[in-house]
C-alpha positions as CSV (number, residue, x, y, z in Angstrom):
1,X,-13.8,-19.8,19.8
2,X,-12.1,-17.4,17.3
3,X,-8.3,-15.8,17.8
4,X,-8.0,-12.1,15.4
5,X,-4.4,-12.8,14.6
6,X,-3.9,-9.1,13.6
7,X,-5.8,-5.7,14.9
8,X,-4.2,-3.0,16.0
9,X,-6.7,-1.9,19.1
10,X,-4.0,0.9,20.4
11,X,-5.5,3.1,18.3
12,X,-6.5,6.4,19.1
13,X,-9.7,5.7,17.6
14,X,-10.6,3.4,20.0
15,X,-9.8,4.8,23.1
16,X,-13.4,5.4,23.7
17,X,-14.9,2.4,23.6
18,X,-11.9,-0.3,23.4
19,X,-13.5,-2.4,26.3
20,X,-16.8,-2.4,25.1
21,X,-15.8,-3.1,21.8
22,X,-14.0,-6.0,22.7
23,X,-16.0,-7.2,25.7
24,X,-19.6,-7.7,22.5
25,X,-16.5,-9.4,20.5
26,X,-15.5,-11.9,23.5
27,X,-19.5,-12.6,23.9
28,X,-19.5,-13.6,20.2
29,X,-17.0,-16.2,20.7
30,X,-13.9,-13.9,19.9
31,X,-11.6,-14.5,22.8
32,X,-7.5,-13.5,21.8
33,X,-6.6,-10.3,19.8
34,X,-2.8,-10.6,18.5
35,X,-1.7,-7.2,18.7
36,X,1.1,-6.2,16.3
37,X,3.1,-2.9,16.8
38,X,4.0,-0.9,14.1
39,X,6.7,2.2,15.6
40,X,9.1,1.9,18.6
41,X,6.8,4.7,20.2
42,X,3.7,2.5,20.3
43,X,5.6,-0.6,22.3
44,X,4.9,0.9,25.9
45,X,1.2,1.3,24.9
46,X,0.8,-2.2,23.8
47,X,2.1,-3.6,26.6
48,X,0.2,-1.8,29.1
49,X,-2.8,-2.9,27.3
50,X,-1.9,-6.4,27.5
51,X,-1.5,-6.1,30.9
52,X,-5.0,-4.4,31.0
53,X,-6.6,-6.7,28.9
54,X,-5.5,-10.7,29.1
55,X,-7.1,-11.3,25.9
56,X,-4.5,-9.2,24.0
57,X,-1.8,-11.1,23.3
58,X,1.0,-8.3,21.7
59,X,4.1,-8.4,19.4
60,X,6.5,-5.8,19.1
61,X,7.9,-4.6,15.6
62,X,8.5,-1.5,13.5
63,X,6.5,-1.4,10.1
64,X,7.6,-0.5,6.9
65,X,5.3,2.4,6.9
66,X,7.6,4.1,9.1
67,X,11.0,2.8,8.3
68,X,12.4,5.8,7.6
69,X,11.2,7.5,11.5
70,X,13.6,4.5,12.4
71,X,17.0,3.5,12.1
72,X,19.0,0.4,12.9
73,X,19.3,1.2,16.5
74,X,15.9,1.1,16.9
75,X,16.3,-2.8,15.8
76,X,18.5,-3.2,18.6
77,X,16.8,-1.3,21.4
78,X,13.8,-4.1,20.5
79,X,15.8,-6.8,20.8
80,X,16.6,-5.2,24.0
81,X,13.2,-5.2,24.5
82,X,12.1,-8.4,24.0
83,X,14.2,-9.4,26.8
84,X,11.9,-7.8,29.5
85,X,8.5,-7.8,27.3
86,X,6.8,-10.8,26.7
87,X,4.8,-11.2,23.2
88,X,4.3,-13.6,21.0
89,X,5.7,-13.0,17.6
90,X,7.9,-10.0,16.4
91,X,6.2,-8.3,14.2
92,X,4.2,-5.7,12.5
93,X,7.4,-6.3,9.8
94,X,7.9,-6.7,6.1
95,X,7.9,-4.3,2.9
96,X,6.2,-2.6,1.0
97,X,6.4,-1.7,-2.7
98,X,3.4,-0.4,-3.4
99,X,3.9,2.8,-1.5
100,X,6.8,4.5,-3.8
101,X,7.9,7.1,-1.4
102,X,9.5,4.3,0.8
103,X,12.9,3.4,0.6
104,X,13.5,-0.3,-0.6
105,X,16.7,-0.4,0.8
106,X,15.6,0.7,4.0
107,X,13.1,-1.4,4.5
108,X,15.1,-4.3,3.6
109,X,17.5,-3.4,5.7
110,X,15.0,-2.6,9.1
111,X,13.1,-6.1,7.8
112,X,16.1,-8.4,8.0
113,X,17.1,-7.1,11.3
114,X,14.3,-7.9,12.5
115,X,14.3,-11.4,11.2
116,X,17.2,-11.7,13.0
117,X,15.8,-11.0,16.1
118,X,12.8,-13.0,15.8
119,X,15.1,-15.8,15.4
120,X,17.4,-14.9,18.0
121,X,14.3,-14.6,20.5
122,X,12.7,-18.3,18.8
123,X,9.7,-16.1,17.9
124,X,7.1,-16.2,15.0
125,X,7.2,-12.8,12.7
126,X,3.8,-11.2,11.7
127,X,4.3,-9.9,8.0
128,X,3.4,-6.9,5.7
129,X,4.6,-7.9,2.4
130,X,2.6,-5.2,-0.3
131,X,3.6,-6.4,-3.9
132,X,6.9,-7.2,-2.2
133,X,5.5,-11.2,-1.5
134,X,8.5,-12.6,-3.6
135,X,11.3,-10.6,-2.1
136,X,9.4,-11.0,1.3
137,X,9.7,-15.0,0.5
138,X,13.4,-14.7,-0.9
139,X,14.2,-13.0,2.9
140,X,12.8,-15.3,4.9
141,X,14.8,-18.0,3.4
142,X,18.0,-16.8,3.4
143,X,16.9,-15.9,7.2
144,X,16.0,-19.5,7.5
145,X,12.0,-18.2,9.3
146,X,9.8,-21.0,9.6
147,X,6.8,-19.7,11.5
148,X,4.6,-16.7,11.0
149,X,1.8,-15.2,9.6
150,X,1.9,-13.2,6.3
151,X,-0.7,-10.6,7.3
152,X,-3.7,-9.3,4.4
153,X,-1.8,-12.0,2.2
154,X,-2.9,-10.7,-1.4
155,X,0.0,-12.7,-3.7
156,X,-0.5,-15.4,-5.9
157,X,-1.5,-18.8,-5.1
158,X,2.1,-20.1,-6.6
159,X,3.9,-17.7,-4.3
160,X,1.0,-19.1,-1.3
161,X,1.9,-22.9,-1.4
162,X,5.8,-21.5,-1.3
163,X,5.1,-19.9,2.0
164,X,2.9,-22.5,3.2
165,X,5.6,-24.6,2.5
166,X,8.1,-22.6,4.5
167,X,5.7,-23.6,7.6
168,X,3.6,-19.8,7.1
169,X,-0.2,-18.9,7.5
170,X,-1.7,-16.8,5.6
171,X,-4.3,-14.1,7.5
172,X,-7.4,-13.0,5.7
173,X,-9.8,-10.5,6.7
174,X,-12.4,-8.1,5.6
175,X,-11.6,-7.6,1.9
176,X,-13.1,-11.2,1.1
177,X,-16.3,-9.8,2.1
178,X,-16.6,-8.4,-1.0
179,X,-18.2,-9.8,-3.6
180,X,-16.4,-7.8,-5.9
181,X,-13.4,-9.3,-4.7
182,X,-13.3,-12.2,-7.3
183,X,-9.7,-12.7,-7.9
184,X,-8.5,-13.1,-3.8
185,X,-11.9,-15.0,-3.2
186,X,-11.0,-18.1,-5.6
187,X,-7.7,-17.9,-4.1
188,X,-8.9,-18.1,-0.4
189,X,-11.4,-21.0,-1.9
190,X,-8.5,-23.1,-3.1
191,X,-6.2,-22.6,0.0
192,X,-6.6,-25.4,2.4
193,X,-8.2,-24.1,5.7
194,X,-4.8,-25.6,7.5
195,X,-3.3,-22.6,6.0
196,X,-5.5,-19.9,6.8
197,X,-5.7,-17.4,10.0
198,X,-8.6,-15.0,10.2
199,X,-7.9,-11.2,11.2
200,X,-9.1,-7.7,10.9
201,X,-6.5,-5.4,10.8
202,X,-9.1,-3.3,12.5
203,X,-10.2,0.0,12.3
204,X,-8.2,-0.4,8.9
205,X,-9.5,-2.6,5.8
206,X,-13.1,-3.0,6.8
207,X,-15.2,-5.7,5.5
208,X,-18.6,-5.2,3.7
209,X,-20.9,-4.6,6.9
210,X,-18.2,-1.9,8.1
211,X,-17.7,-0.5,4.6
212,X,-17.2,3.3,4.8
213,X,-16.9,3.0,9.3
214,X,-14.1,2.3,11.3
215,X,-13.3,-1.5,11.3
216,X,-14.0,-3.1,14.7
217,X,-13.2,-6.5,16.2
218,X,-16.5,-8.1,16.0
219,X,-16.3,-8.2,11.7
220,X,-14.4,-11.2,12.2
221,X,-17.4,-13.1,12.4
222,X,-18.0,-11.6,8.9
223,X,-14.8,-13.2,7.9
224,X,-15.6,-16.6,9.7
225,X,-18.7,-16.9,7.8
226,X,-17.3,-15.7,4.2
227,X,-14.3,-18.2,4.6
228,X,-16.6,-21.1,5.3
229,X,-19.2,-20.1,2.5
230,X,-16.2,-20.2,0.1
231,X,-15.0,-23.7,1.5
232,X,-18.4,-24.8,2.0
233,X,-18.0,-25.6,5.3
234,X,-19.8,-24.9,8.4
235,X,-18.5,-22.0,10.4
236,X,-17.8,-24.2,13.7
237,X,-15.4,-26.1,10.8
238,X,-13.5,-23.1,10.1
239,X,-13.6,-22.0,13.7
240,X,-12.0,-24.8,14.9
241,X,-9.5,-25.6,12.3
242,X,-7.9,-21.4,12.1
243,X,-8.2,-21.2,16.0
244,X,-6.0,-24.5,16.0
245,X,-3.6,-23.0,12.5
246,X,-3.3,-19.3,15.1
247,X,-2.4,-21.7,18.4
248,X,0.3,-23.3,16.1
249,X,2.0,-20.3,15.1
250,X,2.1,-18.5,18.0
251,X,2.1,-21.1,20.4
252,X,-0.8,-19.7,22.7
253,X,-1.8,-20.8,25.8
254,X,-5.2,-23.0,26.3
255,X,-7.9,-20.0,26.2
């Protein structure tokens, strides 16, 4: 039984073949997809698809991508929101510095908002944090977060234990697939599996099997089987132990 803590299956580019994709996903043992937003527009979509689909459990967020299609009211029509919309984190938030036509301050600004309201509403946050993992950290301090994921975590392992030790997870997905990938594999190896949550940010960041095609759900039994080569474990293991680290931070029902 495997939970993708983050995949974006609202996409357009799976309108197609959504159910299919994630009905072959469910038969390999893939059975909750935690559904992050990223805009204010997308919110009504996600929800209907929860609805829809039980095995999509969503969260409702505004990305850092778009920060500047949003403004601060857009923080408070989602806490708004939240009170008629069950999910179970708020989130997709965070920064991003890698991107330099995005506004720092305006991300920081949307980001703690948001952090406000995920403590206001006693939910988990679901992270971005794109060379911005120290600031992200300093934030979720002063915040006083203890729960979340920080999503495609690509830091340092210093800057890991501090968020582990905040009471985070950190997600991994398809880009330890490669082999190439030497520098966030010996990380993942010397995490300890208590800490880890398996996504795939599908159809974005696809692993090695998908490499050059849209990501879809079912490449998280790539990740499964990468994570427990690395920690030289058996994939049931690793199975068991991330399903159990995803039930903890976003306290999910019994599948």
């Amino acid at each position: 039984m495997l939970i993708d803590t983050h995949i974006h299956l609202d996409f357009p580019v799976f309108d197609e073949d959504r159910a299919s994709l994630m009905a072959s996903a469910q038969q390999r043992g893939i059975q909750r997809f935690i559904l992050p937003a990223t805009t204010r527009q997308s919110w009504p979509n996600i929800a209907k698809l929860s609805q829809k689909f039980p095995a999509i459990s969503p969260a409702y967020g505004i990305h850092p991508y778009f920060v500047q299609t949003h403004s601060l009211n857009d923080c408070t029509v989602l806490d708004e929101w939240l009170e008629n919309h069950a999910c179970v984190a708020v989130g997709e938030t965070g920064l991003d510095f890698f991107l330099k036509d995005l506004d720092p301050t305006q991300q920081i600004s949307l980001f703690e908002a948001q952090l406000d309201i995920a403590k206001n509403h006693a939910k988990p946050v679901i992270l971005h944090a794109r060379k911005a993992v120290e600031k992200v950290t300093i934030l979720l301090k002063k915040h006083q977060i203890q729960s979340g994921i920080i999503h495609s975590y690509n830091g340092s392992l210093v800057q890991a234990m501090q968020l582990i030790d905040l009471g985070f997870k950190l997600g991994f997905g398809g880009a330890i697939t490669y082999p190439r990938a030497i520098k966030l594999r010996a990380l993942v190896k010397q995490l300890p599996l208590e800490a880890i949550c398996l996504e795939t940010d599908a159809p974005d960041q696809p692993s090695k099997h998908f490499h050059g095609k849209r990501n879809e759900p079912i490449a998280l039994i790539e990740v499964l089987n990468t994570i427990a080569e690395l920690h030289n474990k058996t994939p049931g293991t690793v199975s068991k132990q991330t399903t159990e680290n995803a039930h903890t931070v976003f306290n999910l029902k019994t599948i």
